[in-house]
C-alpha positions in Angstrom: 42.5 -105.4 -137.0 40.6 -108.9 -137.0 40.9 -110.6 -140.8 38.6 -112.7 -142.9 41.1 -115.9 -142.0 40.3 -115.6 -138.4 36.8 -114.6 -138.9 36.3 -117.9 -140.9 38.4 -119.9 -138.2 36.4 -118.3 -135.6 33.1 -119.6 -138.0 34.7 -122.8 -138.3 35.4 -123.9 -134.4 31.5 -122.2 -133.7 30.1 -125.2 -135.7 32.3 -127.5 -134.1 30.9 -126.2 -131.1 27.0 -126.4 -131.6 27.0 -129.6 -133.5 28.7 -131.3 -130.0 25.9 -129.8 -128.3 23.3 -131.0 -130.5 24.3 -134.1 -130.8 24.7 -134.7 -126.9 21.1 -133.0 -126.3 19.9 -135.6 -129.2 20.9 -138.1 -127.3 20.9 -140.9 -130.8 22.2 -140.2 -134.4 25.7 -137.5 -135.5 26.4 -135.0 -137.7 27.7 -136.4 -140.8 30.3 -134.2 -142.6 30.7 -133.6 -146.2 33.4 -131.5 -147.5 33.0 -129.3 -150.5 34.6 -127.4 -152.9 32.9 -124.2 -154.9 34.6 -124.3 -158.4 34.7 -120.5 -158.3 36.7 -120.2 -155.1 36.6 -121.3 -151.4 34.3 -124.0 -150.0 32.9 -125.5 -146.8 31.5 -128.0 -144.7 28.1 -129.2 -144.3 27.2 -131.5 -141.9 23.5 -133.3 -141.4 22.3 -134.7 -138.5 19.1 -137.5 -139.6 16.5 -139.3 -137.7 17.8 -138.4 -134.8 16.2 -139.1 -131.2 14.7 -135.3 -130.7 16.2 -134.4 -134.2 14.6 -135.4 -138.0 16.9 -133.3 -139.8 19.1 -130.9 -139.0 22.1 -129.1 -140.3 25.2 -126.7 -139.6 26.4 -125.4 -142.4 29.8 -123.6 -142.6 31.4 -121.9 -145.7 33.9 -119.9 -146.6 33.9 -119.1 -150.3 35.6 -116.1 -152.6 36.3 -115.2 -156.1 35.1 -113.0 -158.9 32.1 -111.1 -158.1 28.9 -112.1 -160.0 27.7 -108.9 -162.3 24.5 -109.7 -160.6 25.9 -109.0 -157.3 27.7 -105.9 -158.9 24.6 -104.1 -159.8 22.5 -105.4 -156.5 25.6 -103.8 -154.4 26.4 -100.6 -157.2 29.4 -101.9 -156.8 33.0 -102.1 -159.7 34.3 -104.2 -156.9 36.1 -107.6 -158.6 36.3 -109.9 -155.9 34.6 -111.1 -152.9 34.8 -112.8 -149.8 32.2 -114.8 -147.6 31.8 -116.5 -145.2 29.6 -117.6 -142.0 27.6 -120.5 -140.1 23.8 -121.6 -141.3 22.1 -123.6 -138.9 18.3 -125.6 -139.1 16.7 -128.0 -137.3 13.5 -129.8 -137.8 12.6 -132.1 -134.6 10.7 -135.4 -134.4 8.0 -133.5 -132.3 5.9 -131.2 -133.5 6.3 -129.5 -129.1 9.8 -128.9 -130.3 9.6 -125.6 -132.0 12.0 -125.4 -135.5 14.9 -123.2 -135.1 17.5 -121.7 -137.5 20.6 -119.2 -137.1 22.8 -117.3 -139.5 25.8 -115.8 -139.2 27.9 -114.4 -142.1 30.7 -111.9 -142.9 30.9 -110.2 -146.2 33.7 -108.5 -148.1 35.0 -107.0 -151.2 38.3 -105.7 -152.7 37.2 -102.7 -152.3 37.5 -102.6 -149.1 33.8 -102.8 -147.9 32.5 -105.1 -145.5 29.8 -106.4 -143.0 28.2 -108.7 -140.7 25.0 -109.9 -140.5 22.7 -112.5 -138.9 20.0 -113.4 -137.3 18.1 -116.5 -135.2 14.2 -117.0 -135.1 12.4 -119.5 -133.5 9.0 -121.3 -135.3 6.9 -123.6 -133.3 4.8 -125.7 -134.7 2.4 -124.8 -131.6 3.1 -121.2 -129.8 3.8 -121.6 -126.4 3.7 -118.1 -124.9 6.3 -118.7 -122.0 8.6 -120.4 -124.4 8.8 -117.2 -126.6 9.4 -114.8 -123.5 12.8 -117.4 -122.6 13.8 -117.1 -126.2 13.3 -113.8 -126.7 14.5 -112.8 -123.3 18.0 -115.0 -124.4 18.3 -112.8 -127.3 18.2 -109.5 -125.5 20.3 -110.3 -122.8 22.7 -111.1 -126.0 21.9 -107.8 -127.3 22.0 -105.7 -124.5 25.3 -107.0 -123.5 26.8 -104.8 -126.7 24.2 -102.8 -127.4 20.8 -100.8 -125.9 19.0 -100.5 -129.2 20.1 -103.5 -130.7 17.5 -105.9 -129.4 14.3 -103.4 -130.0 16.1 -102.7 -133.4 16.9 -106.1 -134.3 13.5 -107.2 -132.9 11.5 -105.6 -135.0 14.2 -106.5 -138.6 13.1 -110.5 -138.0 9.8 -109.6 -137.6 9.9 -107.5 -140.9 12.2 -110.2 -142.4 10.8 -113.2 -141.4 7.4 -112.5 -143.0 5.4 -114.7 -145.1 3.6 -111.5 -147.5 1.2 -113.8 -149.6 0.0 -115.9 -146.3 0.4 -112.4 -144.1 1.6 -113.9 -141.5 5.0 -114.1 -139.9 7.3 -117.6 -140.6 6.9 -117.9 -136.2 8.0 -115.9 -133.1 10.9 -114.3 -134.6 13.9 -113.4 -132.8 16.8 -111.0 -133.7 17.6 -109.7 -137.5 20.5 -107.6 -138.6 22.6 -107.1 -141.5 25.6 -103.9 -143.2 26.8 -104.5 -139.4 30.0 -102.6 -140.0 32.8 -100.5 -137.9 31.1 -96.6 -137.1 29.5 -95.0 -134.7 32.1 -95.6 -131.7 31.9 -99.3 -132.6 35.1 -101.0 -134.6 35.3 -103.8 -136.8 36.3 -106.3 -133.5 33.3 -105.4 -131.5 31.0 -105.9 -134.1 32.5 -109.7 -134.6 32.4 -110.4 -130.5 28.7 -109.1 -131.7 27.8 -111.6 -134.2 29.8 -114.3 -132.3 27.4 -113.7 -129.0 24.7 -114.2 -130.9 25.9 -117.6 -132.3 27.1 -118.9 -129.1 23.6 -118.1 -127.7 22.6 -120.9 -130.2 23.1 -124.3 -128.9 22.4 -123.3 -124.6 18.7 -121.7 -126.2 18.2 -124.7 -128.1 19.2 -127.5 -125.9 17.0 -126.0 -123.3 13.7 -126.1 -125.7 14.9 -129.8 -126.9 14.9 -130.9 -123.0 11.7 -129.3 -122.4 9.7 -130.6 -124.7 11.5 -133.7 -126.7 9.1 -136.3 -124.4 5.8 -134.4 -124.8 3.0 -137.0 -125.8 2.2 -136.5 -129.6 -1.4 -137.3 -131.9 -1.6 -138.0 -135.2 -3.4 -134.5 -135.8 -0.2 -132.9 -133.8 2.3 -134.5 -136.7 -0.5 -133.4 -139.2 -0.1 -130.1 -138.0 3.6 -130.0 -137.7 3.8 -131.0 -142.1 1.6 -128.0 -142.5 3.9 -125.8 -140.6 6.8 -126.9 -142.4 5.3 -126.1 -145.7 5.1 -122.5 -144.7 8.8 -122.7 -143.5 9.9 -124.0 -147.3 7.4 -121.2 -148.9 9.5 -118.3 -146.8 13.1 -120.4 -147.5 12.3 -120.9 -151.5 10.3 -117.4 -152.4 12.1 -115.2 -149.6 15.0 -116.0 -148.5 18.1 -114.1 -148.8 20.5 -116.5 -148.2 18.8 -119.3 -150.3 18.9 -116.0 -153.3 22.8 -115.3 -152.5 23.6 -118.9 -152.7 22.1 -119.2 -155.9 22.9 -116.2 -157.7 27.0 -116.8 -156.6 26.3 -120.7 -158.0 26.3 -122.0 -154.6 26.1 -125.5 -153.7 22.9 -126.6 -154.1 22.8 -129.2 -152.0 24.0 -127.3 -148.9 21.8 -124.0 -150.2 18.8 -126.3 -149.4 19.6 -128.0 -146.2 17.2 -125.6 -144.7 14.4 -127.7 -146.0 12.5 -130.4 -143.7 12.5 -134.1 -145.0 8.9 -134.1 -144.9 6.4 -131.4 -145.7 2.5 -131.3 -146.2 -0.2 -128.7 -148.2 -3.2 -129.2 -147.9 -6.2 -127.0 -149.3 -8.3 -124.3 -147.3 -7.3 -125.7 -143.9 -9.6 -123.8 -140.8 -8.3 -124.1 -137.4 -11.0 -125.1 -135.1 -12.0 -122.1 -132.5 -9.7 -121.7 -129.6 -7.7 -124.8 -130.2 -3.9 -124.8 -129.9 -4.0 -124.4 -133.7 -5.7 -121.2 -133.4 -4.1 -120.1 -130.7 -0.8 -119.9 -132.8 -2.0 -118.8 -136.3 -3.1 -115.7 -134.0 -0.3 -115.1 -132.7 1.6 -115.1 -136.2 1.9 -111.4 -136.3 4.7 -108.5 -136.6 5.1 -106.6 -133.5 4.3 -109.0 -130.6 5.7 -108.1 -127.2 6.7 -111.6 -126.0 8.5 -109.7 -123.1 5.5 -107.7 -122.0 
């Protein structure tokens, strides 16, 4: 049976992977690594891609971290378990132009002495500006991923990141969505090895969906109202990552590093009081479409 040392290897050579892909689809700046240490046990390496070409910010974050469980994990998890294990891939990017949409992945692998383990993931897409044909290719991508393992996965999964990746106090969702899942574990005729060729479809499907949107849109014309509007949207993205997230809370309640916790954040961000869209601009257009359920496929 597949182990946490070659799930975490498997982790590792993924973000080798994506970051050669997003740096030849960027076209301008690297990843630059820095190598940590988590005092509890375990570490990682974050690397940061700035003011690239296509690319303001972006990072792939890999970790692999263990040690004594946090008591605050214990009770979350009802769990007498001691010690834990985790580890997984984080990925966001935040683009020059506000026509290339935002885009951030997860992959993870959790386990404790116990015994007791899972998977979990996910990979939305937020545009700054809906495009309605762009979310049918990314949300077709994602089934084909899904229906490769799984019939019910995709409708299942669908409708997770459309639960998860909900902003309550703006009700709206964070953008288009994607695919969700989490307690991914061996049962139901599936083992522990086709879950991981699972999770590791869905972060393969990463840099080819990606690359594709970066292409088509990197050399769209841009207005100062467009950049306006692209702050605005990424101040809803840091209001989901700071109040909602539960990566950014895991992080922080297993004292994390903060620095690669937050990497999720945009370098620049705008709020602005009682903003109104104008009537049937592109603005409107996608603060309508901002809603659970959405049939991008229909």
């Amino acid at each position: 049976m597949i182990d946490k040392h070659q799930i975490a290897s498997d982790f590792r050579d993924l973000q080798d992977r994506i970051c050669l892909a997003i740096e030849q689809a960027d076209g301008k700046a690297k990843f630059q690594e820095d190598i940590w240490q988590r005092p509890g046990g375990g570490g990682g390496h974050t690397r940061i891609l700035q003011e690239g070409k296509v690319i303001e910010k972006g990072g792939v974050n890999f970790s692999a971290v263990d040690g004594a469980m946090p008591p605050i994990l214990q009770q979350k998890m009802n769990t007498q378990a001691k010690d834990f294990f985790a580890s997984g891939v984080s990925i966001v990017m935040h683009p020059q132009n506000p026509h290339v949409p935002i885009i951030h992945m997860n992959i993870r692998y959790f386990e404790m002495s116990d015994g007791t383990y899972w998977f979990g993931g996910g990979i939305d897409l937020t545009p700054h500006y809906i495009v309605a044909a762009q979310a049918a290719f990314f949300h077709q991508a994602l089934k084909d991923v899904c229906d490769a393992h799984h019939p019910d996965y995709y409708p299942s999964y669908k409708k997770w990141a459309d639960d998860y990746f909900y902003i309550p106090h703006r009700e709206e969702t964070r953008g288009v969505g994607g695919i969700f899942f989490d307690r991914l574990s061996e049962g139901n005729g599936k083992s522990k090895e086709q879950c991981f060729d699972f999770v590791k479809s869905v972060g393969e499907a990463f840099a080819p969906i990606y690359t594709a949107l970066m292409a088509q849109n990197k050399s769209k014309k841009v207005t100062e109202a467009e950049k306006n509007w692209q702050l605005l949207r990424r101040g809803r993205y840091v209001e989901f990552n700071l109040v909602y997230d539960q990566g950014t809370k895991f992080g922080l309640e297993t004292a994390g590093r903060i620095e690669s916790i937050l990497m999720s954040l945009p370098k620049y961000a705008s709020w602005q009081y009682d903003i109104k869209a104008e009537e049937g601009s592109a603005e409107a257009y996608t603060l309508a479409h901002l809603k659970k359920g959405l049939d991008w496929l229909g």
